[in-house]
C-alpha positions in Angstrom: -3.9 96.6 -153.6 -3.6 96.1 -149.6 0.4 97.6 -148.9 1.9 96.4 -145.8 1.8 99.0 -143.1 5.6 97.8 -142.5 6.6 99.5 -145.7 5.1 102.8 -145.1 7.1 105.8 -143.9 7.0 107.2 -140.8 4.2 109.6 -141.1 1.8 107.1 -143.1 2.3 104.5 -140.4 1.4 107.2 -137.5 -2.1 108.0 -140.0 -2.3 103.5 -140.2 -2.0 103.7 -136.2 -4.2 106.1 -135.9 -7.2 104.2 -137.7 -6.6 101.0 -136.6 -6.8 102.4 -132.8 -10.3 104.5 -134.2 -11.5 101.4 -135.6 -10.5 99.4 -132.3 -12.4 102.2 -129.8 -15.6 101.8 -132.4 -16.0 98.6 -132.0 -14.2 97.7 -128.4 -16.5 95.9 -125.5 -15.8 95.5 -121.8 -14.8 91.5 -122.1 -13.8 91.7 -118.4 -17.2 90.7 -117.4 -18.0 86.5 -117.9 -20.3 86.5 -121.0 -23.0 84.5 -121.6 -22.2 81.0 -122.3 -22.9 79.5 -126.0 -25.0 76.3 -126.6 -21.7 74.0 -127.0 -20.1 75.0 -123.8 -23.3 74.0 -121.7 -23.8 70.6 -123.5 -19.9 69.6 -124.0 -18.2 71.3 -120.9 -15.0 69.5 -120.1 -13.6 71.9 -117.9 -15.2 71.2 -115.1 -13.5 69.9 -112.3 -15.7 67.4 -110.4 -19.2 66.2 -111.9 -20.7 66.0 -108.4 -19.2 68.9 -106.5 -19.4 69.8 -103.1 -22.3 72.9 -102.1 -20.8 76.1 -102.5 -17.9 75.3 -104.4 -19.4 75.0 -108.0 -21.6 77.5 -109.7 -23.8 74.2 -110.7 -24.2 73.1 -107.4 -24.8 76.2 -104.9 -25.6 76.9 -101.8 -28.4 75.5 -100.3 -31.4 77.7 -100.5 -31.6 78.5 -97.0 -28.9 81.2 -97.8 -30.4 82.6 -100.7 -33.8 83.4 -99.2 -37.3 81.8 -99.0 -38.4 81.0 -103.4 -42.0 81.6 -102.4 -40.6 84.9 -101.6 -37.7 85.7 -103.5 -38.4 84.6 -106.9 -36.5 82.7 -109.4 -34.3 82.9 -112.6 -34.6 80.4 -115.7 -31.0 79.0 -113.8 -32.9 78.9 -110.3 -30.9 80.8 -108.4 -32.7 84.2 -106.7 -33.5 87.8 -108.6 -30.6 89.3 -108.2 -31.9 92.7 -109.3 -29.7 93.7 -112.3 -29.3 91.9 -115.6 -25.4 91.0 -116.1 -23.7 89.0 -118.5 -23.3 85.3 -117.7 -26.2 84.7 -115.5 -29.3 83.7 -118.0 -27.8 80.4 -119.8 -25.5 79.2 -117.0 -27.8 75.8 -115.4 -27.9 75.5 -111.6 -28.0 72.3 -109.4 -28.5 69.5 -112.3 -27.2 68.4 -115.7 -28.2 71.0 -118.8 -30.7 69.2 -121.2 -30.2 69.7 -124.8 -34.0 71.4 -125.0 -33.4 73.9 -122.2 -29.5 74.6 -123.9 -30.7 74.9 -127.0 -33.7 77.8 -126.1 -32.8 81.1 -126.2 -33.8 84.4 -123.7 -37.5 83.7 -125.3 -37.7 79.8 -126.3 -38.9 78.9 -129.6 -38.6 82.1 -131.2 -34.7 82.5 -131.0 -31.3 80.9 -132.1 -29.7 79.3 -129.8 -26.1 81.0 -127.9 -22.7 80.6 -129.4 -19.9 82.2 -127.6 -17.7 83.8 -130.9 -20.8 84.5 -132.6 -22.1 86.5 -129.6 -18.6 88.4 -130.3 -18.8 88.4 -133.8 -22.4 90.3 -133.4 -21.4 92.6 -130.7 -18.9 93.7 -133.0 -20.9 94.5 -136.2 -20.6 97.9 -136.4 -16.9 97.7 -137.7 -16.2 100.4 -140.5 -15.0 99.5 -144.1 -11.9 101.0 -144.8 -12.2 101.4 -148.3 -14.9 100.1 -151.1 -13.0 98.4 -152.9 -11.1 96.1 -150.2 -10.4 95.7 -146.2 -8.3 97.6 -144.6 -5.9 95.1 -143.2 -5.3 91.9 -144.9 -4.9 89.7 -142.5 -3.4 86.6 -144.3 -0.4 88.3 -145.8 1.2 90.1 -142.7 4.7 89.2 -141.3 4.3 89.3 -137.6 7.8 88.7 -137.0 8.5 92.2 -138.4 5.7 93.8 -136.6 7.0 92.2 -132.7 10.5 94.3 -133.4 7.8 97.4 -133.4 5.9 97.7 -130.1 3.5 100.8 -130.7 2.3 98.9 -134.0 2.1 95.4 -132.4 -0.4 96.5 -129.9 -2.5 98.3 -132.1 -2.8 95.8 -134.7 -3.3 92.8 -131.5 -6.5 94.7 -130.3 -7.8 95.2 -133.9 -7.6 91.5 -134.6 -9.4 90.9 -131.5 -12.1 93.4 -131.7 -12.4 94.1 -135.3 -11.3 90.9 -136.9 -12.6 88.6 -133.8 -9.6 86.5 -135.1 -7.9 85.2 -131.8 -5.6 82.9 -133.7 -3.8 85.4 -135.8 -3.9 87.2 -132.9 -2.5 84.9 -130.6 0.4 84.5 -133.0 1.4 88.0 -133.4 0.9 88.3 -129.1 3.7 84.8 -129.2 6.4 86.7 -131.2 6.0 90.0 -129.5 6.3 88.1 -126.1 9.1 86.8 -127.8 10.9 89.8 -128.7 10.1 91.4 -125.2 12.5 88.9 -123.9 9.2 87.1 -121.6 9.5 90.4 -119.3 6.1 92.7 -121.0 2.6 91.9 -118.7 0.9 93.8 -121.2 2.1 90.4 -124.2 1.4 88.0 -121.7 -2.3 89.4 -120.5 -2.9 89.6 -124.6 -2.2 85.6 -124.8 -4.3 85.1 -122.1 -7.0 87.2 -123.6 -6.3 85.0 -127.2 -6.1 81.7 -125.4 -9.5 82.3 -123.1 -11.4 83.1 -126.9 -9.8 80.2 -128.1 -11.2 77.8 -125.0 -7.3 76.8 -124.0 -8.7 78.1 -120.1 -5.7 76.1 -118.5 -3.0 77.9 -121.2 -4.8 81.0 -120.3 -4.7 80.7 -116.5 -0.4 80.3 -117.2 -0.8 83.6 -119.0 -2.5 85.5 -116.4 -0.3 84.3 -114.0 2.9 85.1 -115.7 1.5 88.6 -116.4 1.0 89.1 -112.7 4.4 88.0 -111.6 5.4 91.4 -113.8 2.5 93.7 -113.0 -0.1 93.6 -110.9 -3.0 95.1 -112.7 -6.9 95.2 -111.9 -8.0 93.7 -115.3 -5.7 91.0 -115.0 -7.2 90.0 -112.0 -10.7 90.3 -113.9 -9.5 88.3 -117.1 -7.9 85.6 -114.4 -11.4 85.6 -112.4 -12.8 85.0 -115.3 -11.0 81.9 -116.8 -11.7 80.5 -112.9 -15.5 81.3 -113.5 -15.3 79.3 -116.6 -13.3 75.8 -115.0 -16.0 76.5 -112.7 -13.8 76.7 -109.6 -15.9 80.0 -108.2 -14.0 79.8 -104.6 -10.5 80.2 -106.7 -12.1 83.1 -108.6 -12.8 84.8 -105.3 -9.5 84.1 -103.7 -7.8 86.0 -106.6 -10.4 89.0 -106.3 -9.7 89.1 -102.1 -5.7 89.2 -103.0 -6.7 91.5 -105.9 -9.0 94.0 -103.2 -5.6 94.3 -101.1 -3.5 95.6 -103.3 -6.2 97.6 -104.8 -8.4 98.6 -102.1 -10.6 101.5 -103.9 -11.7 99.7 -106.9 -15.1 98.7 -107.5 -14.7 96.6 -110.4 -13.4 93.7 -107.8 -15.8 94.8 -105.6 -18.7 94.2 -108.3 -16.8 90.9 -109.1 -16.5 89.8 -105.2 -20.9 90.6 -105.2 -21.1 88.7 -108.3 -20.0 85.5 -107.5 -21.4 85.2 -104.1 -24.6 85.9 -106.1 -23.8 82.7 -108.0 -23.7 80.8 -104.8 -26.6 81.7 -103.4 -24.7 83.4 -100.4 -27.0 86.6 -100.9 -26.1 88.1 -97.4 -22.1 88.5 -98.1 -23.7 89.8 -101.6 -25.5 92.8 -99.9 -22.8 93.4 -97.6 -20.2 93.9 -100.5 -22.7 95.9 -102.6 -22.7 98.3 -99.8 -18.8 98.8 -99.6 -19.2 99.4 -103.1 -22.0 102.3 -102.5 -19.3 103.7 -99.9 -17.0 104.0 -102.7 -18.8 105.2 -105.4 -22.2 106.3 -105.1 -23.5 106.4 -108.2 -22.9 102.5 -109.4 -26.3 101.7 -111.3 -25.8 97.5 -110.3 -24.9 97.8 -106.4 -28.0 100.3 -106.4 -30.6 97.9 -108.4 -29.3 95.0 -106.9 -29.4 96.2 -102.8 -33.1 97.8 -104.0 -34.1 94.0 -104.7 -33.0 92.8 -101.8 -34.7 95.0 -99.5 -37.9 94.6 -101.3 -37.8 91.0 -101.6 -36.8 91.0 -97.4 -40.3 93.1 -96.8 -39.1 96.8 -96.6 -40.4 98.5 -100.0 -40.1 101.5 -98.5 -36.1 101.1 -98.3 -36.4 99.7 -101.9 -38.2 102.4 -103.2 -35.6 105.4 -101.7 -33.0 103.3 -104.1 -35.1 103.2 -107.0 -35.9 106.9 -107.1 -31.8 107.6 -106.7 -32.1 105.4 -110.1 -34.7 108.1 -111.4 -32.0 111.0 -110.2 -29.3 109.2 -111.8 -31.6 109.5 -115.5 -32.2 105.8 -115.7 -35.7 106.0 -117.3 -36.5 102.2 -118.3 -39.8 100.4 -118.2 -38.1 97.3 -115.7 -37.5 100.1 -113.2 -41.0 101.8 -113.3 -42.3 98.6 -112.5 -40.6 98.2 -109.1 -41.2 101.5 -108.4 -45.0 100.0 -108.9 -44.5 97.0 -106.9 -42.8 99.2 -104.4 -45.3 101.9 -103.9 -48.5 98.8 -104.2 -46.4 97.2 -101.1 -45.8 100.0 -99.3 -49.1 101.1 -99.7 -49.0 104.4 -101.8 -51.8 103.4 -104.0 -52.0 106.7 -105.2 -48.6 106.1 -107.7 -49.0 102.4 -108.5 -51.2 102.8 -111.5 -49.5 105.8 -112.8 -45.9 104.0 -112.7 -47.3 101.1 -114.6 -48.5 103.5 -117.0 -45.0 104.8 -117.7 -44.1 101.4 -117.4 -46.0 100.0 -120.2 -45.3 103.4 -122.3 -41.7 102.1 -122.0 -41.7 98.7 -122.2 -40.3 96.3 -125.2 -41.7 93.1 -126.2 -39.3 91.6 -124.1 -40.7 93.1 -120.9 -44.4 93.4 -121.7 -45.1 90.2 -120.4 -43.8 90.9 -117.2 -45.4 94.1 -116.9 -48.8 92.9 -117.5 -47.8 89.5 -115.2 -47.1 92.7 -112.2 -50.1 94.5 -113.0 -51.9 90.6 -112.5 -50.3 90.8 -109.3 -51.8 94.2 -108.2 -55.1 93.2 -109.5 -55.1 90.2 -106.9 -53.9 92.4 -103.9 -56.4 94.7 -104.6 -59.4 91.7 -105.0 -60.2 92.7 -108.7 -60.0 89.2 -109.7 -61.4 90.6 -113.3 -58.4 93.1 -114.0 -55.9 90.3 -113.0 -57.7 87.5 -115.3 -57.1 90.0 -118.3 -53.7 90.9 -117.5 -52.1 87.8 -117.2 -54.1 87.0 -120.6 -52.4 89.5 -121.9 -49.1 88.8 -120.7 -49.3 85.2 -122.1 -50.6 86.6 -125.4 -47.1 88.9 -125.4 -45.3 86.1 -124.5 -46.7 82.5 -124.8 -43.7 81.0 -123.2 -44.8 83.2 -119.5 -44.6 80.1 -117.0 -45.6 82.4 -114.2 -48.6 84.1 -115.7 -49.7 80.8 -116.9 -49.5 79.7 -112.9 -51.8 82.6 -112.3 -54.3 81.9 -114.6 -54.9 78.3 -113.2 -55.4 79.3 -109.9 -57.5 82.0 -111.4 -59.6 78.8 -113.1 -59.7 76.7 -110.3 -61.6 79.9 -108.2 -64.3 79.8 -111.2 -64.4 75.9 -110.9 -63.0 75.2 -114.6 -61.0 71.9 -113.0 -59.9 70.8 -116.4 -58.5 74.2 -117.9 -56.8 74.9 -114.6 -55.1 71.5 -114.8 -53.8 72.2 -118.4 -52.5 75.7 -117.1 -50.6 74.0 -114.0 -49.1 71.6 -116.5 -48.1 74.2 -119.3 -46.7 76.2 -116.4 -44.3 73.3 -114.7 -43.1 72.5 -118.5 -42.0 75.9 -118.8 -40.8 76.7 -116.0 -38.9 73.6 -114.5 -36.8 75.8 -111.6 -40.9 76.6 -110.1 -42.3 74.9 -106.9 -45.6 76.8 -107.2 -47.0 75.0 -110.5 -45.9 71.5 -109.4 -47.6 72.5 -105.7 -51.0 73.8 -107.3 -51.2 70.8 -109.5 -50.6 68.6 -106.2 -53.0 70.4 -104.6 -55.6 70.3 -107.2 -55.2 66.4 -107.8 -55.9 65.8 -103.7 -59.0 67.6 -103.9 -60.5 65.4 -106.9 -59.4 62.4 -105.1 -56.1 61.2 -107.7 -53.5 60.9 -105.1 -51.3 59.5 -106.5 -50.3 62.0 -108.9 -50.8 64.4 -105.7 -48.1 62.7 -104.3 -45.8 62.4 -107.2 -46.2 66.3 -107.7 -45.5 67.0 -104.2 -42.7 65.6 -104.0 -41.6 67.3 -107.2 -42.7 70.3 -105.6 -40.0 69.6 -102.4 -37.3 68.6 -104.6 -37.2 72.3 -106.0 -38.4 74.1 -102.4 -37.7 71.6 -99.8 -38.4 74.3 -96.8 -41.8 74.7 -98.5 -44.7 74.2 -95.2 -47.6 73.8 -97.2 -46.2 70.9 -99.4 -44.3 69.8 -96.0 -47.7 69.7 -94.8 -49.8 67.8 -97.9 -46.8 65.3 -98.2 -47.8 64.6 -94.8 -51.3 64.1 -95.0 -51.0 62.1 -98.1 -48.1 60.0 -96.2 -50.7 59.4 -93.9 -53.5 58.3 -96.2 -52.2 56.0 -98.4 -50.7 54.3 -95.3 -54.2 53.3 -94.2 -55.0 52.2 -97.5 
């Protein structure tokens, strides 16, 4: 039989305290940071303020890619905006400039071979590891508690909150008990008001939770508040908001990086790459040892043509005991491009030693890439075979291989590559662009034209479709 903790005497309720806090610290996560976004909140989002927003004031419709650097260049994410060097929560389901279909919402991080997103079941899984109190029951039943009595008692009330939110994952009951404690704190706690918020942004009541964040602020100014509120912005996709709050946010609390990070991140989202950098650097300044400043400046400068610069910020990486197959494979790329052939094999090695079945693909894709600089068209051939036979969904491996086709004259298999590539991989120029290119040298130009100009739509600044839209322009006017 479950007692109620309210019954116990004073030295079993410090022992109940006690647990639920251990059990709260085992299974707590960092849900300052926007998480990834489930498969009903990209098809049914109604919380978004404008359905054709202005540039640079929606993460669906960013910048212009003339900020964001050159995509024959910089490459792309499934979301088309730029690599921004460091996976982060958020980033890999949220669409960019267009409506979300229901195929590409419904794919996972590796289509056809995962369940799609949901945002509580993403908590409910992050928070498996939750210990059973006892065999023959749970430790708290949930259904038969009095919150009223628990509000009267603070220290208890704010354990047992944060263990129905990160134990439980039950924001409802949690939300109630967070109502009467605010309650009985006569509206004056910021601590009660940020827990509503917290309830109300699980619960998908953003515009509730904005009140709540706001209220809590007019008590206390606190970083995390600032976060959670930055967050709910993120989510009613109103990005410029979001920073406005992180810019009053920095003022009061100049040293801390966590607004800093925040500030980077969403100029990230917009494409606005160059007030990125600049912030990732005041965050360096600040503290010298943050792993996503460091990857994500390292990307820039390798993706601006200075590998050497990259490279001196992915060995601090190595110092700092980050030892993962995704970083031994831009120190590769680095030390290929800044032509230190000696130690490009060798890291690719360690990169493959290291790599996951969710990186092998790109590992073998890179090594591809090295083959090509280095003219051993047979080594590249077999590595991006490989890569597709890791991962059959590889759009730019399957790119490669058609250009690789259409050098040994195999017209038809190239085609089918080009096509297999562009289905894939949607937010790609280069596929649509080789397929154009391919179809004006058999003579079909018609369907040269059409894949042009598909080609422009996703890389307008691109000069070599520029130029074949041109010629084509020009041909089928004589005609």
């Amino acid at each position: 039989m479950v007692r109620d903790p309210a019954d116990f005497d004073a030295l079993d309720q410090a022992a109940w305290v006690a647990k639920t806090k251990a059990l709260t610290m085992q299974n707590f996560i960092d849900d300052s940071e926007l998480e990834e976004d489930g498969a009903a909140d990209l098809l049914m989002d109604d919380n978004v303020m404008a359905s054709m927003p202005r540039p640079g004031t929606s993460l669906n419709r960013p910048n212009s890619r003339a900020g964001g650097g050159d995509p024959s260049l910089r490459p792309m994410t499934a979301t088309g905006r730029p690599l921004s060097g460091f996976a982060r929560p958020g980033t890999s389901s949220r669409p960019g400039t267009g409506s979300m279909s229901v195929d590409r919402a419904l794919q996972g991080n590796r289509p056809g071979t995962s369940r799609p997103a949901t945002t509580l079941g993403r908590q409910v899984r992050l928070g498996t590891a939750s210990m059973q109190a006892s065999d023959t029951g749970v430790f708290i039943d949930v259904n038969r508690l009095d919150f009223k009595r628990y509000a009267a008692r603070p220290a208890i009330a704010k354990a047992l909150v944060d263990y129905l939110l990160y134990c439980e994952h039950n924001p409802r009951k949690a939300l109630e008990l967070a109502a009467e404690a605010t309650v009985a704190a006569d509206y004056k706690d910021w601590w009660w008001k940020a827990r509503l918020g917290k309830c109300y942004y699980q619960l998908g009541l953003f515009r509730d939770a904005e009140k709540q964040f706001e209220s809590s602020l007019r008590n206390q100014d606190m970083v995390i508040t600032f976060l959670e509120l930055g967050k709910v912005y993120l989510r009613l996709d109103q990005p410029n908001t979001a920073l406005d709050r992180y810019e009053k946010a920095k003022i009061k609390f100049p040293g801390d990086t966590q607004l800093l990070v925040s500030i980077a991140r969403v100029h990230d989202m917009l494409n606005d790459v160059e007030k990125s950098v600049s912030v990732y650097k005041e965050v360096l300044q600040l503290d010298a040892s943050n792993v996503e400043a460091i990857a994500c400046l390292a990307s820039n400068y390798f993706y601006t043509d200075h590998p050497e610069v990259a490279l001196r910020y992915y060995r601090r990486l190595l110092q700092m005991d980050v030892n993962t197959a995704e970083l031994w494979c831009n120190i590769g790329l680095c030390c290929f491009y800044a032509s230190q052939y000696d130690m490009t094999l060798s890291c690719f090695d360690r990169a493959l030693s290291l790599a996951s079945d969710d990186c092998m693909a790109d590992v073998w894709y890179n090594i591809g890439q090295v083959a090509i600089g280095i003219g051993d068209l047979g080594l590249a051939y077999q590595a991006f075979k490989v890569a597709v036979s890791v991962d059959s969904n590889h759009a730019e491996s399957y790119n490669n291989l058609g250009v690789l086709e259409l050098r040994k004259g195999n017209l038809d298999q190239a085609r089918a590559n080009f096509q297999l590539s562009e289905t894939l991989a949607d937010f790609m120029f280069e596929p649509s662009y080789n397929r154009a290119l391919l179809a004006y040298k058999v003579g079909d130009f018609h369907d040269s034209f059409t894949k042009v100009n598909r080609a422009l739509s996703t890389n307008p600044t691109h000069s070599d479709s520029l130029e074949l839209k041109k010629q084509l322009q020009q041909f089928l006017t004589m005609l």
